[in-house]
C-alpha positions, -999 to +999 in steps of 0.1 A: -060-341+356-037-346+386-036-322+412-001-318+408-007-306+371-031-285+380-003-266+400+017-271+372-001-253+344+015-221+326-009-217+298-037-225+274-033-242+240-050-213+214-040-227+185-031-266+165-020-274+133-006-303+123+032-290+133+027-262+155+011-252+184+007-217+201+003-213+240-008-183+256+009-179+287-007-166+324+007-137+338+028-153+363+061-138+359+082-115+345+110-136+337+092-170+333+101-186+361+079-204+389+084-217+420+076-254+421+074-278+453+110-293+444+124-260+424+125-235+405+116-241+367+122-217+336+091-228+318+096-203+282+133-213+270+139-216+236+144-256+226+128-262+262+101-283+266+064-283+280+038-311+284+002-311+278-019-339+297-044-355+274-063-385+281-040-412+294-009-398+283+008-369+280+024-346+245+058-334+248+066-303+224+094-281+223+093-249+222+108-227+191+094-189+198+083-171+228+068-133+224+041-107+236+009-092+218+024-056+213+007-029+233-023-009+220-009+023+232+020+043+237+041+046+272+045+076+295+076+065+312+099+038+319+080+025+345+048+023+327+064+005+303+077-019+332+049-022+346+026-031+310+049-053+301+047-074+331+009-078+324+014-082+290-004-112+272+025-133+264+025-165+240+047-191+232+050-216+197+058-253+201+061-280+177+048-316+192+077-343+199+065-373+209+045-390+241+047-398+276+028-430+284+031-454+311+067-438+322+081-446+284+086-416+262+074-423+222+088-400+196+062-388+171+025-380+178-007-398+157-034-381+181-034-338+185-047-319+217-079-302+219-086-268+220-078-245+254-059-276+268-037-273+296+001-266+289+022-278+318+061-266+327+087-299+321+095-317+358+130-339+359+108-369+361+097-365+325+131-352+313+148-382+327+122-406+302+131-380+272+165-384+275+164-422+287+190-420+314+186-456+327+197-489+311+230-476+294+251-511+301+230-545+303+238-576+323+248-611+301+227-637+321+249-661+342+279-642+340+292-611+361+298-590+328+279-561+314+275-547+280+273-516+263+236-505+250+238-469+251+266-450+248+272-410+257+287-388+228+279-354+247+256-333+269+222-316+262+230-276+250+197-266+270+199-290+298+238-298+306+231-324+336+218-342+308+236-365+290+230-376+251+235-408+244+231-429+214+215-463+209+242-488+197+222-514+178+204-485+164+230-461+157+262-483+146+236-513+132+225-493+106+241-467+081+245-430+098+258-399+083+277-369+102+272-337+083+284-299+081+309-274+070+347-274+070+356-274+105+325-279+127+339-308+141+328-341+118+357-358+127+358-348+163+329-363+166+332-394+149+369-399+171+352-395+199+322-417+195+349-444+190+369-434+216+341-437+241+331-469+228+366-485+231+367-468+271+354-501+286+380-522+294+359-553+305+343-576+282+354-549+253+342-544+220+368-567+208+340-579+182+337-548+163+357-536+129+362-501+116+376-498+084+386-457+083+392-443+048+406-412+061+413-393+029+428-363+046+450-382+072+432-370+102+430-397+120+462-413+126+467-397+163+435-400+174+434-437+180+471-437+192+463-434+230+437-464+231+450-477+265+426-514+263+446-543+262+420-558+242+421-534+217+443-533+190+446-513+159+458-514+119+472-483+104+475-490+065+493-455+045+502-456+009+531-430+018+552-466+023+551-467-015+553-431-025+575-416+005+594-432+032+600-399+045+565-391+053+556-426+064+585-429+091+569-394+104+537-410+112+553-437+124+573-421+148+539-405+165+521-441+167+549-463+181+543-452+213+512-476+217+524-514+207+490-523+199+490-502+168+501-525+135+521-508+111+516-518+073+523-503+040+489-503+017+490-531-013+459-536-031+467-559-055+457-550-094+443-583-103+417-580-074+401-558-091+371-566-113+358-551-148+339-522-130+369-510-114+391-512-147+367-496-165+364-466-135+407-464-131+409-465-169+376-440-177+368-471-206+337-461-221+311-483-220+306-483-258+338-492-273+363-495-249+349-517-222+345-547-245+383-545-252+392-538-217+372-571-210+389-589-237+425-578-230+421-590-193+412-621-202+443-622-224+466-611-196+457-637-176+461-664-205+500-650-211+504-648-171+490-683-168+502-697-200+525-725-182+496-739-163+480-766-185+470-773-222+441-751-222+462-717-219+483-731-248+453-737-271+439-700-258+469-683-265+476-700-300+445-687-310+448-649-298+479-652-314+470-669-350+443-645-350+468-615-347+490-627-369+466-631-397+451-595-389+487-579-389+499-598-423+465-582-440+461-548-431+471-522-451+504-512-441+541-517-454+561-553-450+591-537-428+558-527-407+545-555-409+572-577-401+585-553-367+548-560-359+549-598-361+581-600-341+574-579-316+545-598-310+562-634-310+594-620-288+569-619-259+543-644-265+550-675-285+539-716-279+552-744-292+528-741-322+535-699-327+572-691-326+598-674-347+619-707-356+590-729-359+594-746-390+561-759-413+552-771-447+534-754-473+518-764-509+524-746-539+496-733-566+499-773-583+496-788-548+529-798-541+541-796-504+576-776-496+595-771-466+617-747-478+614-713-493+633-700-528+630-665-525+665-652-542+682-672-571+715-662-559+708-678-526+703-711-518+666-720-505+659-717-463+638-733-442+603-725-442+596-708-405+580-685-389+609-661-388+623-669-421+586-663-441+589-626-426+619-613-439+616-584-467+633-589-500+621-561-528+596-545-509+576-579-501+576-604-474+590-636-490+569-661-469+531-644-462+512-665-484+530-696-469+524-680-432+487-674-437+479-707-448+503-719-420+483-699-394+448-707-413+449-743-419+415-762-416+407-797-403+385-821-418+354-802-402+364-770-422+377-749-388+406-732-377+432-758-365+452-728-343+421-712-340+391-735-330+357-724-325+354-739-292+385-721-282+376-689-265+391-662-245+384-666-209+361-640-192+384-624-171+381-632-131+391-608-105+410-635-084+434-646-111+466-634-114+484-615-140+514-591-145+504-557-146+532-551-171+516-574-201+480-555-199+493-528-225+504-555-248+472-575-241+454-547-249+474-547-283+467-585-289+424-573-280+423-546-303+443-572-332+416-599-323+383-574-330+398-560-362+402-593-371+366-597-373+362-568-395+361-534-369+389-518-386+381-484-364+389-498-332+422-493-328+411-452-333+384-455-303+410-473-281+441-451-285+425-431-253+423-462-232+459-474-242+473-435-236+456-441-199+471-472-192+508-462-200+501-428-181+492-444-150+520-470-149+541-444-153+528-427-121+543-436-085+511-428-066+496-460-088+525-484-078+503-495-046+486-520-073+518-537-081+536-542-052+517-573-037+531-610-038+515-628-068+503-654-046+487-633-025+448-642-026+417-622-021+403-643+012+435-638+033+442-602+021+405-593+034+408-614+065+437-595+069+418-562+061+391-573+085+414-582+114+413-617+115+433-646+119+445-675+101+416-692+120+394-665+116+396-649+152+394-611+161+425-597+164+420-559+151+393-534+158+404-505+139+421-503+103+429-472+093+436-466+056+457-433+054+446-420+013+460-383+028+488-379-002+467-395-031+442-379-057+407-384-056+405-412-088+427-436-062+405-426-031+374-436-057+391-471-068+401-480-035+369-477-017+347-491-045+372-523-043+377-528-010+340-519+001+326-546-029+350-571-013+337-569+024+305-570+008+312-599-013+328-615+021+297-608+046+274-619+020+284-656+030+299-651+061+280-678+083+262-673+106+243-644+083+249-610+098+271-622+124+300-602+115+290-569+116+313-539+100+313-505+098+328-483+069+339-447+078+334-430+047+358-395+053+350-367+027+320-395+010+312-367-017+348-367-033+334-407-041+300-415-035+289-383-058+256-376-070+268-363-104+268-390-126+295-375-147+322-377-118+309-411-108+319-432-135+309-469-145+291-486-123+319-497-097+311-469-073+272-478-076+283-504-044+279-480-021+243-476-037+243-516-030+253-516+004+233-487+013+199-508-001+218-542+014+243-539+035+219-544+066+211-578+057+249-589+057+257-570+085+278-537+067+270-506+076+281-474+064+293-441+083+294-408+056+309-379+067+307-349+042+309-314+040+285-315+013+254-333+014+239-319-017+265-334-035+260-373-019+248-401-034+211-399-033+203-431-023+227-437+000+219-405+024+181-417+016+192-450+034+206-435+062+187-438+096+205-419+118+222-380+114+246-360+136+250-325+116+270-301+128+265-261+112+252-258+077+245-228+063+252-236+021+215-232+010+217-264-015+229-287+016+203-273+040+177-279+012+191-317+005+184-324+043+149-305+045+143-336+015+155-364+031+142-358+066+110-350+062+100-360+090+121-334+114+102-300+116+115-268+104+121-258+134+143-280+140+164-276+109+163-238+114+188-240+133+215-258+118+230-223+102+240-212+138+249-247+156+283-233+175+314-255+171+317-289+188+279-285+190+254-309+168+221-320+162+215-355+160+183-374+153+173-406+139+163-443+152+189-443+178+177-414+198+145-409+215+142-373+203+163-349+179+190-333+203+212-301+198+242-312+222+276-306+230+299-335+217+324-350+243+360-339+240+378-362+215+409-369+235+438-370+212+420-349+187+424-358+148+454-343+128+421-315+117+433-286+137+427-246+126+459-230+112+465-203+134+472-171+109+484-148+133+514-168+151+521-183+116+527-147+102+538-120+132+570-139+140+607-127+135+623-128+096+654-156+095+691-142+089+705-162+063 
């Protein structure tokens, strides 16, 4: 041992196990304080630290419980009691950390102590490795610009001159999660971590992209005094669609700063793939799902149908198909006939209209053009139209129509309806009207019974009932507001803050989803977070494009209970958590309830900030997916003050309880203040 150690011992190690220690302190002083050659050190504070030289290194452990072996006898007087309790035998518990070799501190510890080893008080020299206070900017080579590699989100709680900072590559390069109760400060926290970042003004973060989905509209002000000309942010609110009232009142906070972009939110419908039907529209996976599939592909047939020959031969057979299914099933002619021209009003080709005219053959084989249905009348012309009208209860041309509409070629098949004619799968980058998917879910549900499921229509009425109630609903008309030839690559380039050309314009796009319920938060983020994915997956160079996701209130969307999560659309976040490292996407949960989380995505996360705690199923979901942070540590999440967290994970050198640097503006979270809300003088009227 050093002779400086020697000077600087305060105790004996009396007792290991694998995550605690117990000291047994000298009688040095009363207050645990001594005098060292540079100053005076408090060697017992709780979530202080000591050091215990071993070999060629030394063991940092922090220290959890300090108290005395009680006396053996009873006190005469005050004094006496004094006076025994200075000499008292004294012991303190401490759970190993990490090590200090070779002036580099390593969190975690492979090799224990001995027995009676030396415990030593903490110097600055040691704290200063802990809390790595060197390196925080790094110089490019050949150039007289620095950049950021650590960056400070707050001060130590139990040593202030200390400041916490946070690994960038480890912290915002992988997914991270800020945890704890309503109002501790999540989103504090997270607006000032970004607000930091964005602070330096030379050779800025101009490469970096934060897509906020700030369900509760928090953070519109906080990113309105970002004074870097280099820096420019997208504010996206569906309240454009729904209110222009309450859109023009965020507005007038944010057009103070003329690098804000102000936008309306559009998410166009057809951008949306099967998943995310089936999770807007609750289709079952069973029964409805298959229809869902098959009515898509219609709409986009009808939507498409004056592109080329091939959406004329789809949409003749949908159509013959229907037909034939309508003119057999077991309802009365009036129906139907309404049912028939309904359908051909719409939709019709040159084949399938209501004045096309064909020719039939009788029972002998003779060929007609025109119908006789009325001796009184004189004979019509054999059409679509004219075989449908009713005379004594009876449609006068149905046999005439089905053999129109079912006529073979020489192979035997379907000359309207083909084998190799099939209904398109549906694609999520093809337009259609949003308008046509009820009928087109009609046409699907015609087309199975068709091929003998007479109960569909019964299974489906649910899906159909869904679909008309949500285009009747304003706070869905976000979906149909977008230019038809608007196309997924320049709406996410967009989205992303591109250019044209692909250059970075925007480093933060907030998506204000304050005034919406939670099914639109749930389609929203699936889509848009499946897109980036889809986009970074062959963005080239690989993982050159990194993105971060700021996942406000995640347990409203990323649940755990399978029954609230439905389909498999939100299972991308359960991708991207597994994936998204690889393609450069990184997700930022913030959640009030981690028992409630995905999972697999917390399991994925590799760094945590978590503010106060104290709902016993949430503290028990982080004892399980940190199992390597001691209880000691986690003890004391139930009491963490405001503004105060704990943070540990890859991009810190040691789990921290700190204070978190002011957010300066603050987000729109503030407390309601009761008292000047109520005590206030009543109105005249």
């Amino acid at each position: 041992m050093l002779r400086d150690d020697k000077q600087r011992v305060i105790g004996k190690l009396i007792t290991i196990n694998s995550e605690k220690f117990t000291v047994e302190l000298f009688n040095q002083s009363i207050n645990f304080t001594i005098n060292g050659f540079d100053d005076i050190y408090q060697y017992a504070q709780i979530n202080g630290y000591v050091i215990l030289p071993y070999q060629d290194f030394y063991i940092v452990a922090e220290i959890y419980g300090v108290r005395e072996k009680d006396a053996d006898f009873k006190w005469k007087g005050e004094r006496e009691q004094v006076l025994s309790k200075s000499n008292s035998v004294k012991y303190i518990d401490i759970s190993p950390i990490g090590t200090i070799q070779d002036k580099r501190f390593k969190y975690g510890l492979s090799i224990f102590p001995t027995l009676y080893s030396d415990v030593l008080y903490i110097k600055k020299e040691e704290l200063d490795l802990i809390f790595d206070v060197t390196y925080t900017t790094e110089q490019i080579p050949e150039t007289d610009f620095t950049r950021l590699k650590l960056l400070e989100v707050g001060s130590s709680t139990i040593f202030p001159d200390y400041k916490v900072k946070i690994d960038i590559n480890g912290f915002f390069g992988s997914h991270s999660a800020v945890l704890g109760n309503t109002g501790s400060g999540k989103s504090c926290t997270i607006a000032s971590m970004i607000q930091n970042l964005f602070r330096k003004e030379s050779f800025s973060a101009v490469g970096a992209t934060f897509i906020f989905f700030d369900v509760n509209g928090e953070y519109h002000k906080a990113f309105s005094q970002v004074d870097n000309i280099d820096i420019e942010i997208k504010y996206l609110s569906i309240n454009e669609v729904r209110n222009k009232t309450s859109f023009n009142s965020v507005y007038d906070e944010l057009k103070i700063n003329d690098r804000i972009i102000y936008e309306e939110y559009k998410l166009p419908h057809w951008f949306l793939n099967i998943e995310e039907w089936a999770l807007l529209l609750q289709a079952s996976e069973k029964t409805q799902l298959p229809i869902l599939r098959k009515a898509l592909g219609i709409a986009s047939i009808i939507s498409n149908f004056e592109n080329g020959e091939e959406y004329n031969k789809q949409l003749n057979s949908i159509l013959a198909t229907a037909i034939g299914q309508v003119l057999r099933a077991d309802l009365g002619s009036p129906s139907k006939r309404d049912r028939i021209v309904s359908i051909l009003n719409k939709y019709k080709t040159d084949d399938i209209n209501l004045s096309k005219a064909f020719k039939y053959f009788d029972e002998a084989g003779k060929e007609h053009s025109l119908i006789k249905y009325d001796d009184r009348k004189p004979p019509v012309v054999c059409t679509i139209g004219n075989c449908l009208m009713v005379h004594f209860g009876g449609l006068v041309g149905a046999e005439n129509l089905i053999q129109y509409i079912e006529k073979t070629d020489d192979r035997g098949y379907l000359i309207l309806a083909p084998p190799e004619v099939k209904i398109p799968e549906f694609s999520d980058d093809t337009y259609f009207s949003f308008e046509l998917l009820e009928d087109a879910l009609d046409l699907a549900i015609l087309h199975e019974e068709a091929y003998g499921n007479k109960q569909i229509r019964d299974y489906c009425s649910s899906l159909i009932t869904r679909f008309k109630s949500l285009k009747a609903r304003s706070e869905f008309k976000f979906l149909t507001i977008a230019d038809k030839q608007e196309n997924q690559k320049t709406y996410i380039n967009n989205l992303l803050g591109l250019s044209t050309n692909e250059n970075k314009k925007t480093q933060i796009t907030i998506i204000d989803l304050n005034s919406v319920e939670d099914e639109i938060v749930e389609v929203t983020s699936c889509v848009l977070s499946r897109m980036i994915f889809d986009k970074l997956k062959n963005y080239s160079p690989r993982n050159s494009f990194p993105v971060n996701l700021i996942l406000e209130e995640a347990h409203r969307y990323i649940s755990n209970n399978e029954i609230t999560s439905f389909g498999d659309a939100n299972r991308i976040f359960d991708r991207i958590a597994k994936e998204g490292r690889k393609y450069g996407l990184f997700l930022l949960i913030s959640s009030q309830r981690p028992s409630e989380l995905s999972k697999t995505v917390l399991s994925q996360c590799s760094n945590f900030v978590i503010h106060r705690i104290q709902n016993p199923d949430d503290l028990s979901q982080i004892r399980q997916m940190t199992p390597h942070i001691s209880n000691n540590i986690l003890s004391r999440l139930p009491s963490i003050p405001r503004q105060h967290a704990l943070v540990f994970g890859q991009s810190v050198q040691i789990p921290t309880l700190f204070r978190v640097l002011d957010a300066n503006p603050t987000p729109h979270s503030s407390d309601n203040d009761i008292s000047k809300n109520w005590f206030k003088p009543k109105l005249v009227e």
